[in-house]
C-alpha positions in Angstrom: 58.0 -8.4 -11.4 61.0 -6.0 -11.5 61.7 -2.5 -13.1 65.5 -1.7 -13.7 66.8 1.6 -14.8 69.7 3.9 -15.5 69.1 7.5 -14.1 71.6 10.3 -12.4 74.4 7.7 -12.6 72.9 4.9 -10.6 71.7 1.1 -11.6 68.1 1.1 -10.1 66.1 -1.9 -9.3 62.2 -1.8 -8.1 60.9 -5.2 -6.9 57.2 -4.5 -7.7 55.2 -6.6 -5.2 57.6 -6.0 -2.2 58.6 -2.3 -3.0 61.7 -2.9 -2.3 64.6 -0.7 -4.0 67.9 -2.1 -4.9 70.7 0.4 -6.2 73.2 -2.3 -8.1 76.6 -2.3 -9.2 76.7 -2.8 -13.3 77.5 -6.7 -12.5 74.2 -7.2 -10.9 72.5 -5.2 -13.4 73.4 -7.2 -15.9 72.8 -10.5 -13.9 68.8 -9.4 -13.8 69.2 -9.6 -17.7 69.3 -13.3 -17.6 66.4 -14.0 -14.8 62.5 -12.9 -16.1 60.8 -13.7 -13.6 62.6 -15.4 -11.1 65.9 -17.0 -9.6 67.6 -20.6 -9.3 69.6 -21.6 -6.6 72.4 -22.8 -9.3 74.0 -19.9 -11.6 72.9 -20.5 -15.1 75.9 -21.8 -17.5 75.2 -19.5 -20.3 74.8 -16.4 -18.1 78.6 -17.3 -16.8 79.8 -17.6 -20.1 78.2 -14.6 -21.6 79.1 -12.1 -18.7 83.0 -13.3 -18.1 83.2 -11.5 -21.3 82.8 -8.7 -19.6 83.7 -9.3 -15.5 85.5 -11.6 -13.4 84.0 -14.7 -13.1 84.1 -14.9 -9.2 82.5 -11.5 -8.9 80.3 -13.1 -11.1 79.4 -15.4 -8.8 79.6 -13.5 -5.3 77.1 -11.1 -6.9 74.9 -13.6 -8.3 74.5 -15.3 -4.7 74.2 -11.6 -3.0 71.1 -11.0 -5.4 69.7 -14.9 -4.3 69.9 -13.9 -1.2 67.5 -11.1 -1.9 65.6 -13.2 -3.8 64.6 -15.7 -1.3 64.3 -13.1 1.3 60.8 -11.9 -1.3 63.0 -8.5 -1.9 63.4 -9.5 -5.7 60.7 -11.2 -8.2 58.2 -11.1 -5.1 55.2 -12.6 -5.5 51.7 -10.5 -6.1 49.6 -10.9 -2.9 47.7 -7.5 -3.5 45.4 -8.6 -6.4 43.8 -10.9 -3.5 42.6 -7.1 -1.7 41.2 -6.2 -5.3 37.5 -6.6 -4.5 37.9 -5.8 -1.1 35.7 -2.5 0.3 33.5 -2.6 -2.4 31.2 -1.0 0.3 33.7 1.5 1.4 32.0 4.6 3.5 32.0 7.8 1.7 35.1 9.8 3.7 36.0 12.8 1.1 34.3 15.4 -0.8 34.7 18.0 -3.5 32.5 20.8 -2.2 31.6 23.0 -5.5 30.8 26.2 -3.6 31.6 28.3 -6.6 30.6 27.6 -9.9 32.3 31.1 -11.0 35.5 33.0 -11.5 37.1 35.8 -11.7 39.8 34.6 -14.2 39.6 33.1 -17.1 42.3 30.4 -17.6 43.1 29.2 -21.0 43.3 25.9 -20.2 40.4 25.5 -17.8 39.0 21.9 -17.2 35.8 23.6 -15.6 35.1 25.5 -18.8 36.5 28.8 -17.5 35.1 28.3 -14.3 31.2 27.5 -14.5 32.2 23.6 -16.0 29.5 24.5 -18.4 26.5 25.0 -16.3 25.9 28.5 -16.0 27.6 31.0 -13.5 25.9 30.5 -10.1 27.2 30.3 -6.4 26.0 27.7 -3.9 23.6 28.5 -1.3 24.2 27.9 2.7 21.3 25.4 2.8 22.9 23.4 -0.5 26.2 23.0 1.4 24.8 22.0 4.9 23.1 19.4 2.6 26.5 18.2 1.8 27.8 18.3 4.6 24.9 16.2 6.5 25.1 14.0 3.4 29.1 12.8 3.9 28.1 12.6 7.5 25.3 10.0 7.0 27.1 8.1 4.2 30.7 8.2 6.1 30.0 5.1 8.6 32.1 4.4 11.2 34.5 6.6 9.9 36.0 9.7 12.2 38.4 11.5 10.2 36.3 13.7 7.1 38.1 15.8 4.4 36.5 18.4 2.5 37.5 20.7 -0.4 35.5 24.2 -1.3 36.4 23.8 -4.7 35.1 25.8 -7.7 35.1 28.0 -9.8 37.0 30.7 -7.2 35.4 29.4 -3.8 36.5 33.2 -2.4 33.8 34.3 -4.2 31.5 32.4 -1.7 33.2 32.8 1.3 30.4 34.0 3.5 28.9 30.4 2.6 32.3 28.5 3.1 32.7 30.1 6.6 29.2 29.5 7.4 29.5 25.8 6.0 32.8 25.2 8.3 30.9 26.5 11.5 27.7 24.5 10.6 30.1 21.4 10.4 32.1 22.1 13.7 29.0 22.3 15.6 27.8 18.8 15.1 31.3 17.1 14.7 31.6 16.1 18.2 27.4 14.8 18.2 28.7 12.1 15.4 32.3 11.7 17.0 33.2 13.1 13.3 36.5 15.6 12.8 36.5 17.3 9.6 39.6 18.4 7.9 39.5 21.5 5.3 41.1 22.7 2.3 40.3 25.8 0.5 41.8 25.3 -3.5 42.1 29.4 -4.8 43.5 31.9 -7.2 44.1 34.4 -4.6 42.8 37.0 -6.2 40.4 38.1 -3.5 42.5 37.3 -0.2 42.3 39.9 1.7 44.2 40.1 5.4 40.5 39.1 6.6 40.4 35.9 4.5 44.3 35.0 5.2 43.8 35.0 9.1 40.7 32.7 8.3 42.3 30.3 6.2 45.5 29.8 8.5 42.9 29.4 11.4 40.3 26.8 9.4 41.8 25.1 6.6 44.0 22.3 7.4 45.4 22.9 3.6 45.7 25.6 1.0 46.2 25.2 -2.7 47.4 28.5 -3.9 47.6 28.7 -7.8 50.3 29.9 -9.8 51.9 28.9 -12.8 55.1 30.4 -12.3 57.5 33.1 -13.6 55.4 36.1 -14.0 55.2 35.6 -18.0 54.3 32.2 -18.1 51.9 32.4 -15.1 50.5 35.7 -17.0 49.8 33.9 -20.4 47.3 31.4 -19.6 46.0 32.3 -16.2 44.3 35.8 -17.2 41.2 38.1 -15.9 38.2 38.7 -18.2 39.8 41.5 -19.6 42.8 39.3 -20.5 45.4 41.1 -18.2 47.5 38.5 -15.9 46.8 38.4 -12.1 51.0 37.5 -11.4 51.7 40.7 -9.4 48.0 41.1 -8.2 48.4 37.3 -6.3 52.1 36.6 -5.2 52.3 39.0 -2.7 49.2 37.6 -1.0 50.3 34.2 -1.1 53.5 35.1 0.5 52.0 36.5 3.5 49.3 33.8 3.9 52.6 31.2 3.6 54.2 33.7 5.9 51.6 33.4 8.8 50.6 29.5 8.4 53.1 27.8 10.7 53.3 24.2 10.4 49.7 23.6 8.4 49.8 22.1 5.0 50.3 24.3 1.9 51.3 24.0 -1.6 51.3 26.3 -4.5 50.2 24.4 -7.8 51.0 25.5 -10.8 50.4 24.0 -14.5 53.0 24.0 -17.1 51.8 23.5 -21.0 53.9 23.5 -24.2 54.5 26.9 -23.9 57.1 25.8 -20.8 58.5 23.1 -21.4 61.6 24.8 -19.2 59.1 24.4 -16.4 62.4 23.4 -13.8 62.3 27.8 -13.6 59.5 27.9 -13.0 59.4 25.8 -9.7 62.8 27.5 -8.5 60.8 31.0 -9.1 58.7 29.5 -6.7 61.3 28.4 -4.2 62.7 32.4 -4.9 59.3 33.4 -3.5 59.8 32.2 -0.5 57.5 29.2 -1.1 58.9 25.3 0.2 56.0 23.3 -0.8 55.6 23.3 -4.3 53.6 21.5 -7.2 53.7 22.1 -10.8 51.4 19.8 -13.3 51.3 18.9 -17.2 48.0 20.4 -18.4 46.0 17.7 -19.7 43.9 18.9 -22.6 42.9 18.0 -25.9 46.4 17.5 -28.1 44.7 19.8 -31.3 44.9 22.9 -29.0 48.5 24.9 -29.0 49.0 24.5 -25.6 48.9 20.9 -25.4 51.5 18.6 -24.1 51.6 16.1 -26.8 53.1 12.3 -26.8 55.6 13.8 -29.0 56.7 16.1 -26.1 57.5 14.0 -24.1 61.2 13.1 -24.9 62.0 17.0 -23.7 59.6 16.9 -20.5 61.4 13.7 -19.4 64.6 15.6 -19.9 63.0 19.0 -17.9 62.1 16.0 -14.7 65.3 14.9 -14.7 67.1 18.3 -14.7 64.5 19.4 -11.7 65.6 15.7 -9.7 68.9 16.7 -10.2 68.3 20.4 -9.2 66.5 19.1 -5.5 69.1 16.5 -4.9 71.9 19.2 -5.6 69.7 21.6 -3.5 69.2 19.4 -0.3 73.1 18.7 -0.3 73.6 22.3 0.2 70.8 22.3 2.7 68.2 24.0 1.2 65.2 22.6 1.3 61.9 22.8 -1.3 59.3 20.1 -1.6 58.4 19.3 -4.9 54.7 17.4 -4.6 54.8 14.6 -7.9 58.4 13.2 -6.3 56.9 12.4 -3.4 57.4 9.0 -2.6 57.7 6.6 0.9 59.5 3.8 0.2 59.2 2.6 3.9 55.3 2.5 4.0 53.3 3.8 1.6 49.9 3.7 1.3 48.1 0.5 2.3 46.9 -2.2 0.0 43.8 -0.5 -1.1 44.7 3.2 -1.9 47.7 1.3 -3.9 45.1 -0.7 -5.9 42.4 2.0 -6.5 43.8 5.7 -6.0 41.6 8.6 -5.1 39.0 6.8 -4.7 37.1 8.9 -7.0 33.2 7.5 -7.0 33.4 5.6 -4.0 35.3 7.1 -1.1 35.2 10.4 -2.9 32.4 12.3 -4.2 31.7 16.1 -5.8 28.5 18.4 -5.5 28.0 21.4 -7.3 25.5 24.2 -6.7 22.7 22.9 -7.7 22.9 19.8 -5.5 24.1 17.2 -8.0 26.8 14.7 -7.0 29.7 13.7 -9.1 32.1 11.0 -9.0 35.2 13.7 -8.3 35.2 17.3 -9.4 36.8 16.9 -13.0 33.2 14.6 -13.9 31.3 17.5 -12.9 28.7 18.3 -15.8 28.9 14.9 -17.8 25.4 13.6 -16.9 26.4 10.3 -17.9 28.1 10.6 -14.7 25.5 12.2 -12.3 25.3 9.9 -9.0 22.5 11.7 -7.7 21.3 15.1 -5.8 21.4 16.4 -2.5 17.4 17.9 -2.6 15.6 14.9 -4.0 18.1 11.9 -1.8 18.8 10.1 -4.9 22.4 8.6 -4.6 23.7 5.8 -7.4 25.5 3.2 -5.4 25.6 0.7 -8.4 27.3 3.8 -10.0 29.6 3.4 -6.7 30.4 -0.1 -7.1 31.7 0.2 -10.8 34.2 2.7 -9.3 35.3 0.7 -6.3 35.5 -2.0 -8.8 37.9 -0.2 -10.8 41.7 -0.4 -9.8 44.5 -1.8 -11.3 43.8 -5.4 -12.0 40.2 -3.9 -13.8 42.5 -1.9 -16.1 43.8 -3.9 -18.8 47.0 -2.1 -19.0 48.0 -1.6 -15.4 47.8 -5.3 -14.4 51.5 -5.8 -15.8 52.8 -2.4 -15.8 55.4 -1.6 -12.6 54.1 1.7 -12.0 50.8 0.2 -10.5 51.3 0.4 -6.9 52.2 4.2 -7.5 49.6 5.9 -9.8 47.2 3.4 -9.0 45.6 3.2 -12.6 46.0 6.9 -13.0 43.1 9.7 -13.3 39.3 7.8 -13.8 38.2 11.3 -15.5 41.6 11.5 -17.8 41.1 7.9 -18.6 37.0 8.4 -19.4 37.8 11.8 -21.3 40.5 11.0 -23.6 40.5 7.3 -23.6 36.7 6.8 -23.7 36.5 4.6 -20.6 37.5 4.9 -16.6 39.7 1.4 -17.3 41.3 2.4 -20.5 44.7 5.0 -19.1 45.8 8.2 -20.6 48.9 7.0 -22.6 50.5 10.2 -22.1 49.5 10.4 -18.5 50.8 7.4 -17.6 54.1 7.9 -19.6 54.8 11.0 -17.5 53.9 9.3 -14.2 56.5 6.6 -15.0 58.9 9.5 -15.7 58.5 11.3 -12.4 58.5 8.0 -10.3 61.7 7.5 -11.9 63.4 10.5 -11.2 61.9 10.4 -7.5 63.0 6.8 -6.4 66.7 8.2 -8.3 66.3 11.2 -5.8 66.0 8.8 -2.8 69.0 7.0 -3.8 71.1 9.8 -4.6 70.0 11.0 -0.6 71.1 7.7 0.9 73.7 7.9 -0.5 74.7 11.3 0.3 73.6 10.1 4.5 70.3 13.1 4.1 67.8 10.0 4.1 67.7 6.9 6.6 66.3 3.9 4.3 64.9 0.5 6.1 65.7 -3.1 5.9 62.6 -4.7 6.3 60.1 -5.8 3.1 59.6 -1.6 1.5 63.4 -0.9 1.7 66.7 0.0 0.0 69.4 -2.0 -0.6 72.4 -1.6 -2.3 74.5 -4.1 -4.1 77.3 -2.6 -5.0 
């Protein structure tokens, strides 16, 4: 299976199974035309005829035995040799989790996929003896497993902090006795950082997710306090000095955009005005009735907004500036291995939630659909044929991602997206998956475009670049 494209002036060719990239002259381009799913050794008499119209006929040739060459060498029409890994670590240990610590907030964002911040359960904080729970709980379901990642989550998890610092100390003391190492993030409006809080984080938390939309008026629109004023100038200065004191630990500042900004390519310079390098803005995913949805009909103009931001980083790290924008991210050396490929997040099986109360949760965006309730922390009740439906979902599960080139790269896209707004975990978000595609697009355009320019070093082993040109 291939995927050829036209973007930012360059032919672009991804062989599916090999990941291999190919940027093509517009002879080769065309040559793909005439081969589905594969390539003869002899150059098909009607594909001569048909493109001497248009080039020389010994070009013709020369190319066609250039793209055999990558053809035989598996870089072109490769053969599939993941779906064999498809059922593989159906008993995968447990080795991330979504600790709820807050189910309340001090802002009330419009578009809110935790109901404004209590995901419909009642405004309550988690105790100290709920999150050791949880903590014990990843440790005894994690196996063999060493390295342990855990998100306070919420709600606003700054409005627990006394438990998120006591839950990080609890956890540090009996790493070492389970030869575990935990890795932290802390996910936060900012409101309540404090120089106390900042010196924490950039001490503890191995990543920070700051939020903020953007430009002052669109970040000020949706992401409001109870009162309805907008929290822009109470939070940016706070982020810029906990950015400012982090060194080299992870960061990024995520943002949503909606309808209302559509232009959302300012918004993620504003960002990179701020002083900020690591930078993430999302489509809101919401029902398409409200205002501030990004409908399928959208989507024309927010392909058009990706495009101008790939062209804006690529013009960007010429000059050498640098800003890192999170959903163009993508190693075309490596990658992830087989299974994160064929089942993402691992939402249900390597990945759990727990809220307040104890509950767990296949991820954090499940959280309140009983339908989805794996168990509880208090009463040792844990689902694991709930487990193996999820591990059992990936891409060849998914009856439209078998045969769809993105696969390898969303990995079947969102489980809660898909369940929400497509009524089942196998059935993808149309609209989700139309904007992936986009964005994968524009970010295996911005590779080229670097290679080209000598800012990125590309392989020539089976994930590489070529160039036929």
């Amino acid at each position: 299976m291939i995927h050829k494209y036209k973007l930012g002036g360059y032919n672009i060719c991804l062989d599916v199974h090999s990941g291999a990239v190919h940027v093509l002259d517009d002879v080769a381009y065309d040559i793909l035309d005439y081969c589905e799913d594969g390539m003869n050794e002899v150059l098909d008499g009607k594909m001569l005829s048909e493109l001497s119209e248009k080039y020389d006929r010994d070009e013709i040739c020369e190319t066609y035995e250039a793209l055999y060459e990558l053809y035989k060498d598996g870089l072109l029409f490769s053969a599939d040799d993941y779906e064999q890994f498809a059922d593989l670590m159906t008993k995968a240990p447990i080795k991330s989790m979504c600790i709820n610590i807050s189910h309340d907030c001090n802002l009330r964002c419009e578009y809110c996929f935790a109901a404004k911040g209590d995901f419909g359960q009642g405004r309550c904080l988690m105790s100290f003896e709920t999150a050791k729970k949880a903590i014990d709980f990843i440790i005894a379901n994690s196996g063999t497993r060493r390295n342990l990642e855990v998100d306070f989550f919420g709600g606003e998890p700054l409005m627990n902090f006394d438990v998120v610092k006591k839950t990080v100390e609890y956890a540090r003391s009996i790493e070492k006795k389970y030869n575990k190492n935990f890795r932290f993030t802390i996910t936060t409006n900012g409101l309540l950082l404090d120089d106390e809080k900042i010196e924490y984080i950039n001490r503890e938390m191995n990543n920070a997710v700051l939020s903020l939309d953007g430009r002052k008026e669109v970040n000020d629109r949706m992401r409001v306090t109870p009162n309805g004023k907008g929290c822009y100038d109470i939070i940016v200065p706070k982020y810029q000095k906990l950015v400012a004191s982090r060194g080299d630990k992870d960061y990024y500042i995520r943002g949503t955009f909606t309808k209302y900004n559509l232009d959302f390519t300012k918004d993620v310079l504003h960002f990179k005005e701020l002083g900020f390098e690591q930078l993430s803005i999302e489509p809101v995913v919401s029902d398409p009735k409200l205002d501030y949805s990004i409908k399928y009909e959208d989507l024309p103009l927010v392909f058009e907004e990706y495009e101008r931001l790939a062209q804006t980083i690529i013009e960007s790290r010429k000059k050498g500036e640098y800003f890192n924008f999170f959903h163009f991210m993508i190693d075309l050396d490596q990658g992830p291995c087989a299974i994160k490929r064929l089942r993402g997040c691992g939402c249900g099986n390597e990945y759990v939630a727990v809220t307040p109360q104890g509950d767990i949760y296949p991820c954090h965006q499940f959280v309140g659909n009983e339908a989805f309730k794996m168990g509880n922390l208090n009463d040792g009740t844990f689902d694991n044929d709930m487990k193996l439906m999820f591990a059992r979902s990936n891409v060849y599960s998914k009856e439209n991602c078998k045969d769809c080139w993105a696969k390898f790269y969303c990995s079947g896209g969102c489980n809660a997206n898909n369940y929400q707004y497509e009524g089942d975990i196998r059935k993808s978000h149309k609209t989700s998956c139309e904007l992936e595609k986009k964005r994968l697009e524009c970010a295996i355009m911005i590779k080229a475009a670097l290679a080209e320019a000598g800012d990125e070093v590309s392989c020539d082993g089976e994930d590489c670049f070529s160039s036929c040109l």
